[in-house]
C-alpha positions as CSV (number, residue, x, y, z in Angstrom):
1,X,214.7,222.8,178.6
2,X,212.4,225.1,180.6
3,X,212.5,223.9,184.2
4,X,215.7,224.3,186.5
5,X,216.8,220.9,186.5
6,X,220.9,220.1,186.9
7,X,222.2,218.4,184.2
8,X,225.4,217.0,183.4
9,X,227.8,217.5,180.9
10,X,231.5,216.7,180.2
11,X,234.0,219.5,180.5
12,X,234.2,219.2,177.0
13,X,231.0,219.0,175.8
14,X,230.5,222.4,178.0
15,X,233.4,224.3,175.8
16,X,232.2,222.9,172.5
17,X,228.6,224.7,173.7
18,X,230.2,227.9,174.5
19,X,231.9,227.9,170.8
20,X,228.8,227.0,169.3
21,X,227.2,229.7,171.5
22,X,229.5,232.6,170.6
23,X,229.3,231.2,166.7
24,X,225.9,231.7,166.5
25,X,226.0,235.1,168.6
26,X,228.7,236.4,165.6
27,X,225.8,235.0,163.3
28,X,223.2,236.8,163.8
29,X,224.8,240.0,164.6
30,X,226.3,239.3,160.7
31,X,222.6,239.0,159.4
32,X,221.2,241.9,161.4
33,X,223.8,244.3,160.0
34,X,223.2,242.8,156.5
35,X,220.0,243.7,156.7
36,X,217.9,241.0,154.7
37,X,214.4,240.6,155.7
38,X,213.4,237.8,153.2
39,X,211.7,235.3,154.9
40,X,214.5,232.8,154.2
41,X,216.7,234.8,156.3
42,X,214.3,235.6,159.6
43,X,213.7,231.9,159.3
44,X,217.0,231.2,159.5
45,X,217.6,233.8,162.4
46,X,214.6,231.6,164.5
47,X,216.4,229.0,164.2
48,X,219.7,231.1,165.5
49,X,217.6,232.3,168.3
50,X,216.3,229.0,169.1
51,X,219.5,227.1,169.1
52,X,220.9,229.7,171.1
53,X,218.3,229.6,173.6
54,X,218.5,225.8,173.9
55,X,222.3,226.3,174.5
56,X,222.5,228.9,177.2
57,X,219.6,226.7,179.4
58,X,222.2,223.8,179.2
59,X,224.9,226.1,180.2
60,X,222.9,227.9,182.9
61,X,221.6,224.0,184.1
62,X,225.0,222.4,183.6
63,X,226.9,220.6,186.1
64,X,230.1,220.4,184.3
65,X,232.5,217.5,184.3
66,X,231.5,216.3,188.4
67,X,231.8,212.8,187.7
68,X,229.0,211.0,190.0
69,X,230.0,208.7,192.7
70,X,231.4,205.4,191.2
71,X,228.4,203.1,192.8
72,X,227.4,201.0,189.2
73,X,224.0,202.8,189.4
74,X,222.8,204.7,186.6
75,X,222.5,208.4,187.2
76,X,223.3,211.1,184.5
77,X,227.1,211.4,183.6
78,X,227.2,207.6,183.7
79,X,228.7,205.5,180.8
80,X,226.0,202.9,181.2
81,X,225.9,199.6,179.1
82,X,222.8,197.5,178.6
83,X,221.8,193.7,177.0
84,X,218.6,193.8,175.1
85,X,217.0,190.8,176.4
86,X,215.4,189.7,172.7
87,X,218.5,189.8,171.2
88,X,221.4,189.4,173.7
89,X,223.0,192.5,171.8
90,X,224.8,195.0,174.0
91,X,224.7,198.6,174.4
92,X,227.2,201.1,175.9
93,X,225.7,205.0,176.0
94,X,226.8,208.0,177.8
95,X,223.4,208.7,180.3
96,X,223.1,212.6,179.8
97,X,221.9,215.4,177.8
98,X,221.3,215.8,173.9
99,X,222.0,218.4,172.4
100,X,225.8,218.2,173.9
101,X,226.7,215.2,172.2
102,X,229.7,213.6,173.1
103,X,231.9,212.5,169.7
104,X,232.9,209.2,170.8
105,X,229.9,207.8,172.6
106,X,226.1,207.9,172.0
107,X,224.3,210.0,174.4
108,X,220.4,208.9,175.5
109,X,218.9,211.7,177.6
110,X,216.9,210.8,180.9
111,X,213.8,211.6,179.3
112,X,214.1,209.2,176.3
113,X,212.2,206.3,176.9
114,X,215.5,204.3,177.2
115,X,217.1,206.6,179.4
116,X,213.7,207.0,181.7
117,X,213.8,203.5,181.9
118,X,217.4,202.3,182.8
119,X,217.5,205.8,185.6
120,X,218.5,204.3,188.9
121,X,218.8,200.7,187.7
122,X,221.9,198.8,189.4
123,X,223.9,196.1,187.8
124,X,221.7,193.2,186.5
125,X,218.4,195.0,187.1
126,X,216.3,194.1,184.4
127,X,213.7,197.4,182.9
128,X,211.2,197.3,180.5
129,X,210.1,200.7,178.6
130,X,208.0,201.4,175.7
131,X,209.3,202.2,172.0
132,X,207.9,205.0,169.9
133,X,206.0,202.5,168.1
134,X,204.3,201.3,171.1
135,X,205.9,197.7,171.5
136,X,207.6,197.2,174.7
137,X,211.3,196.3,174.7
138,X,213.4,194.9,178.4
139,X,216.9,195.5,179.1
140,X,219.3,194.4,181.9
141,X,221.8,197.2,183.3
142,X,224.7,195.1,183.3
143,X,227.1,198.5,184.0
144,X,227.6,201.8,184.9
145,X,230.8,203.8,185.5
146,X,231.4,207.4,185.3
147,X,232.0,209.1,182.1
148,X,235.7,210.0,183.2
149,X,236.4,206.5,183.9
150,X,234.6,205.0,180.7
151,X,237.5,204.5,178.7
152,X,239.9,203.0,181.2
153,X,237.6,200.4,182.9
154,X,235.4,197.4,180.8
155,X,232.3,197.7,180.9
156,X,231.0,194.9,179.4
């Protein structure tokens, strides 16, 4: 994430960022005092750095645990639930940001073709967005209630 867009995350998913954070901060202060230049281990430090990098952007971005307005639209920090329109399965994911994953619900980012698609959809608004593979896939909104609320209302 490079640009200074808000995003939100569950109170949480923010702590479970900072421990990862200060994990990989104990990390790579390990390895530098080690002392081990193979190309294993700076490989290994990248990919430290990186994750690291990618964590304090969500932290810095993070709007942390303000659960949006409880309207049915679908906005980040929504638990939003969808019908494929080919299959009539159905689909309950938390609208928000990979990369702080939620453990008990799938998480599709705004910029996932899914999550592009469904942004700002209302209940029984039908989208249409484009797989990876290039076929084109509809689904109607059919809910969408704030991620603190997810578990006590049905949203199917």
């Amino acid at each position: 994430m490079t640009t200074a867009q808000r995003v939100w995350i569950s109170a949480e998913a923010y702590e479970n960022l900072q421990q990862e954070l200060a994990t990989l901060r104990r990390l790579c202060v390990t390895a530098a005092a080690d002392g081990d230049t193979s190309e294993n281990a700076t490989a290994i430090q990248r990919a430290r750095q990186a994750r690291m990098q990618q964590i304090h952007d969500l932290l810095v971005y993070a709007v942390v645990g303000e659960d949006p307005p409880n309207d049915g639209i679908a906005e980040p920090g929504m638990v939003v639930t969808v019908r494929y329109d080919d299959t009539g399965d159905t689909e309950s994911f938390l609208l928000g940001v990979r990369g702080a994953e939620q453990g008990d619900i799938e998480v599709y980012s705004v910029q996932s073709p899914l999550g592009e698609a469904i942004l700002g959809a209302r209940p029984g608004e039908r989208r249409t967005f484009k797989l990876p593979s290039g076929a084109e896939l509809s689904v109607t909104m059919l809910a969408a209630v704030p991620y603190g609320l997810h578990n006590t209302e049905v949203t199917a």
